[in-house]
Structure formats: structure tokens, C-alpha cells
Legacy VTK file of the C-alpha trace (Angstrom):
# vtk DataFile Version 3.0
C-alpha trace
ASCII
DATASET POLYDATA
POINTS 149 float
95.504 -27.089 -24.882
93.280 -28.201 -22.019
90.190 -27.601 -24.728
91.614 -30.200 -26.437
92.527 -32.389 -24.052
88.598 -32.421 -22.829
87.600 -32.462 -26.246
89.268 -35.987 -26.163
88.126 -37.309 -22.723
84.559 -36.625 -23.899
85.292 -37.884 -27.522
86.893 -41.215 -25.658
83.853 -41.326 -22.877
81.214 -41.003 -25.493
82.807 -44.058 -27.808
83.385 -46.483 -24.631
79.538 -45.518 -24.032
78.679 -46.830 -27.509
80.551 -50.085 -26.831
78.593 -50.536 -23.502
75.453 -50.032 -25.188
75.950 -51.893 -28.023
77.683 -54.879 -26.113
74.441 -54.807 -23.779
71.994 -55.328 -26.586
74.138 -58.142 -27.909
74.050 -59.473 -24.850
69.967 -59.077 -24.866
69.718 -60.479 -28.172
72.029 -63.391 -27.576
69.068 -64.213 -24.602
66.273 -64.061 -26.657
67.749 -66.293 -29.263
68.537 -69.001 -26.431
67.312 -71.274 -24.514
68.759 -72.838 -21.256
69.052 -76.559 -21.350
66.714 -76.533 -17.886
64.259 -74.765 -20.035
64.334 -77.059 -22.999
63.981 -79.795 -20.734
60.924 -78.493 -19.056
59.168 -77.857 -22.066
60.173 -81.428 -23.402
59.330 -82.801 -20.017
55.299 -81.006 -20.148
55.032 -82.185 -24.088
55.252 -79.480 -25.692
55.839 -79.510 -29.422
59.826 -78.374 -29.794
61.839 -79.862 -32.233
64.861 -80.357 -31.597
68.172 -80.558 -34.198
71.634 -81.806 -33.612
73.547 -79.897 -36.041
77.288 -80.902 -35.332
79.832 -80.907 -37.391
80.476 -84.371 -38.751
83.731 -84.870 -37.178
82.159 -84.076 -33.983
79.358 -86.625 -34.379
82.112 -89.285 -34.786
83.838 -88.073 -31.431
80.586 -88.289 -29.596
77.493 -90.397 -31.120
75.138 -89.309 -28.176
72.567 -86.966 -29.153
69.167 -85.100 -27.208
66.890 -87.913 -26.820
64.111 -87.099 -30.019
66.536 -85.063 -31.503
66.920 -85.211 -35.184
70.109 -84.852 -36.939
71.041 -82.427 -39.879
74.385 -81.967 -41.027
75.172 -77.750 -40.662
76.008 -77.441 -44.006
73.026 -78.818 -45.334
70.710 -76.354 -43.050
72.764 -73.365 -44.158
72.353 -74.675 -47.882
68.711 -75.451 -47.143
67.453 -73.355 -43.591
63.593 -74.712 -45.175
64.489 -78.340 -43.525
63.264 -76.718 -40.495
59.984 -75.715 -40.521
59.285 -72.101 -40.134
55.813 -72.045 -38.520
56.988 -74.992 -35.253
59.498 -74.202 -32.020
63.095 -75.381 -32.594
66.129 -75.302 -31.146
69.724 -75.816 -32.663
72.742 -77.331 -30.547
76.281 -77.967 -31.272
79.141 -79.000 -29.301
81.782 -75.698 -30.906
82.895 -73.606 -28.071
80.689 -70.850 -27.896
77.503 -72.512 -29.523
79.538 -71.357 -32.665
77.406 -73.420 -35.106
74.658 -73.128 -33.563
74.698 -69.635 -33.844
75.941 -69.524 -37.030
72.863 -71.226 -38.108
70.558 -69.308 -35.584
71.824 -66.117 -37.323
71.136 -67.306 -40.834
67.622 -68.386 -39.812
66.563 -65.552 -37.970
67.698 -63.138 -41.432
65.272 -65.071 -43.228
62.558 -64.716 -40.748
62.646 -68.121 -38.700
61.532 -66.444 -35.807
60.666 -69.344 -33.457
64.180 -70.908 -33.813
66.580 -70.778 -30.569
69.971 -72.389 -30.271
70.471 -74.501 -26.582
73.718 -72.228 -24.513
76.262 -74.802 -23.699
75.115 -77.492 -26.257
74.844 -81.189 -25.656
77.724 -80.687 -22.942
75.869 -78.300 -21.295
72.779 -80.977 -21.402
74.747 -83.879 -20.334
75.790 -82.112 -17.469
72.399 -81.459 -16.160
72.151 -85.630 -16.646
68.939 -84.858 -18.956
68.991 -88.188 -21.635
70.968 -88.688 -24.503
70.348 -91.646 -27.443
73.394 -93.364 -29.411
73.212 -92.205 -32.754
73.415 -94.804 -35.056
72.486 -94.059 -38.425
75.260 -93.767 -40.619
76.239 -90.374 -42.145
79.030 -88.681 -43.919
82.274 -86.970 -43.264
81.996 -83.978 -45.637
85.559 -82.437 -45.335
84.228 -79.414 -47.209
84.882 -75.707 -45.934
LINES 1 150
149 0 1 2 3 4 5 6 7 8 9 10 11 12 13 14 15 16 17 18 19 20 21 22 23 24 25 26 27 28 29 30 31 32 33 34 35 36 37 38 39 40 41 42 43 44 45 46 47 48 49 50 51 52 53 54 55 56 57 58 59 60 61 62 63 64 65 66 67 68 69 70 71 72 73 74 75 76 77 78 79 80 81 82 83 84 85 86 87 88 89 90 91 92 93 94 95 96 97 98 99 100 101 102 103 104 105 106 107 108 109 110 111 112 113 114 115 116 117 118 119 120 121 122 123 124 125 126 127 128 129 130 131 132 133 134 135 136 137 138 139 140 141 142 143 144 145 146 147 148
């Protein structure tokens, strides 16, 4: 019985080592595939060539109409339909306003399995800009509320 018994600790103690590991290169990859909105605004600040994409959800546009100063708009689910609109070979960066930088990611993800390698997604999104009181634009071009899923 106690064979058993430490047969299971060890089982148990290898498995929660797994998840550690595993969590902690997540956690590494998530950082590589980021960038901090003080870092986005330094490299904007020393012209350097970053584009930069508001990819909010429609409905989340029309809550908020501020976007990154320069940014461009492009609706998410014509980037996942299309990731080519951004252009493979230039520094970008993705932002949302989901919790999590869920879109953002979503998108980051999709573009990163087809080998846009120079593509980030901003941690905290436009809220987590606006905070830092870096500028924001009114976005006024008109666009469309796709209620699509």
C-alpha cells in the first residue's frame, strides 16, 4: 500500500510539474508576442516604421470612436478572412478593447501560424493606452455593424 501511495505523490508531483512548465512558456510566449503600450509609444515617438491596427469589434468602435493616433482600422473579421491586409515583411501591432486582448490575440495567433512574424498585439489595448494619456483621434469614417458570428 504505501508503494502505491508514492507511486501517486510522484505521478501527481510530476503532472503539476508539467503544468508549471508549460504555463511558464505560455507565459514567455505571450511576452514575445506583446508589446507594452510605453514601448509602442517610444518607438512611435523616435519614428520608427510600426503600423499600427485597431481591430475592434464593430460594436465596440460604436461605444468608443477614439482610436491610436495613425492607427488604421480593420474590422477582425476581415483580417482573419484576409491576415494579407497586413503586410508580412513591416512591424505591426494589433489592439482591441476585449478583456484579455482577446481579439487581439485571436488575430496575433492566426498571423503568427501563417508566419507573420513581426506582428505583436499592444497588452491592455487602447484602455491600457489611454491610461498612459498617449493620443487618441476620433474615428470618423463610417463603417459597418456586421452582426455575424
Amino acid at each position: 500500500m504505501p508503494l502505491i501511495l508514492t507511486a501517486i505523490c510522484v505521478a501527481a508531483l510530476c503532472l503539476l510539474i508539467a503544468i508549471w512548465i508549460k504555463r511558464a512558456r505560455d507565459r514567455s510566449e505571450m511576452e514575445r508576442r506583446s508589446i507594452t503600450p510605453e514601448a509602442l509609444h517610444t518607438l512611435l515617438a523616435s519614428n520608427q516604421e510600426v503600423l499600427v491596427f485597431d481591430v475592434r469589434q464593430p460594436l465596440d468602435l460604436l461605444a468608443d470612436s477614439e482610436i491610436i493616433a495613425g492607427a488604421k482600422r480593420i474590422p477582425p473579421r476581415d483580417l482573419l478572412e484576409n491576415p494579407a491586409l497586413i503586410p508580412k515583411e513591416k512591424d505591426s501591432v494589433v489592439y482591441c478593447t476585449c478583456p484579455n486582448d482577446q481579439t487581439s490575440r485571436v488575430i496575433s495567433d492566426r498571423a503568427q501560424a501563417m508566419h507573420f512574424l513581426r506582428m505583436k498585439f499592444l497588452k491592455g489595448g487602447l484602455a491600457g493606452w489611454k491610461a498612459k494619456g498617449y493620443p487618441v483621434e476620433r474615428y470618423e469614417k463610417p463603417f459597418h455593424l456586421d452582426t455575424r458570428t
